[in-house]
N, C-alpha and C positions, 0 to 999 in steps of 0.2 A: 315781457313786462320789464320795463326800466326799475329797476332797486339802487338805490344808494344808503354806503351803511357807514356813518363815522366813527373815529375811534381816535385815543388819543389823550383825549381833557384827563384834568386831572388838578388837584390841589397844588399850590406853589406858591412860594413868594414870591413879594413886587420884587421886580429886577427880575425876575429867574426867566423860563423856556419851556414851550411845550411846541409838540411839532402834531398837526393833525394830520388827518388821514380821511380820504374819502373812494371809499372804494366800489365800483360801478359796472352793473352786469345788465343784460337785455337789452344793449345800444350800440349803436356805431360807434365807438368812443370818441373816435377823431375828428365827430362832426357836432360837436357841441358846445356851448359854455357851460361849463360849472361854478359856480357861485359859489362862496362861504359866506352864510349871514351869519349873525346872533338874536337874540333873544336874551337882556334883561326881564326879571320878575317887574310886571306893572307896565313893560315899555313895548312899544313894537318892534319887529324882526325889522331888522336893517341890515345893508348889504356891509361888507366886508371887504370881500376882494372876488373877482372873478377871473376867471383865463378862459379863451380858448382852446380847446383842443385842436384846433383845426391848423391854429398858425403861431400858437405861443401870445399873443394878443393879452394883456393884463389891462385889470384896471382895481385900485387901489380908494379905498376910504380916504380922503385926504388927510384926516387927521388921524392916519394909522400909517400911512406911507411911512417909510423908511424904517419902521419895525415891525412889520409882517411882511412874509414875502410867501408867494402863492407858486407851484411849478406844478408839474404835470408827468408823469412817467403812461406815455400810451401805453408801452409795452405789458403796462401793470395795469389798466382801466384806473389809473389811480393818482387824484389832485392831492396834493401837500399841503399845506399851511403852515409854514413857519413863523412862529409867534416869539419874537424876544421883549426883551425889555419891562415884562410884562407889567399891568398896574392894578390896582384894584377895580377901576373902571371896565377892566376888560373882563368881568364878571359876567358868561352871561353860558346858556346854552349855545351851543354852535352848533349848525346846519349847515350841511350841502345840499345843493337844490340843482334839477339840468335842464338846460332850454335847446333845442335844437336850432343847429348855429344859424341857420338861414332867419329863424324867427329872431336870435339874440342878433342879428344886425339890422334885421328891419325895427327894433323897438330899440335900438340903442343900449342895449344893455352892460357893454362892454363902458360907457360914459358913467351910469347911470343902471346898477342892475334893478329891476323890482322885485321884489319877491312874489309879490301876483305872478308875475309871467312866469316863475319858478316850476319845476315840477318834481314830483318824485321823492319827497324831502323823506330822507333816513329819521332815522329816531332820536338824532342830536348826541352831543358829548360834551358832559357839565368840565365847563373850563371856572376855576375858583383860585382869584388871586387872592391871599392874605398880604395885610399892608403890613 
């Protein structure tokens, strides 16, 4: 059974840093995408960022690029999330979600992740920007 469990959020000021963590057992690790979405209250889960395991492969929120950055330690089953700059917009639950990579290149997910095709989604970790 695929489990994913994040950890990480936490209260912060705009401007400040938090770094996620998504940690990943009952899988091949190397042979996946993992995702990070959110989840504002009221809004739907939207993609974030996703990588690769298999080849380093990222793909970036456009209007989050250049202040989140996503990386991958196989050796740990374990995706990062590097969050700076942070805003009050970026208020929301965060979730990793994992698609097996042969399915994330035939739906594109790597352009374009969806969260439909997600699976496995851990229990989330409340990320809270004070302005």
């Amino acid at each position: 059974e695929v489990q994913l469990v994040e950890s990480g959020g936490g209260l912060v000021q705009a401007g400040g840093s938090l770094r996620l963590s998504c940690a990943a057992s009952g899988l091949t690790f190397d042979d996946y995408a993992i995702g990070w979405f959110r989840q504002a209250p009221g809004k739907e889960r939207e993609g974030v960022s996703c990588i690769s395991t298999s080849d380093g492969r990222t793909y970036y929120a456009p209007s989050l690029k250049g202040r989140f950055t996503i990386s991958s330690d196989n050796a740990k089953n374990t995706v990062y999330l590097q969050m700076n700059s942070l805003k009050p917009e970026d208020t929301a639950v965060y979730y990793c979600g994992a698609l097996e990579w042969a399915f994330a290149q035939a739906l594109g997910a790597m352009i374009f992740p969806d969260p439909n095709d997600f699976h496995s989604w851990g229990q989330g970790t409340q990320v809270t920007v004070s302005s």
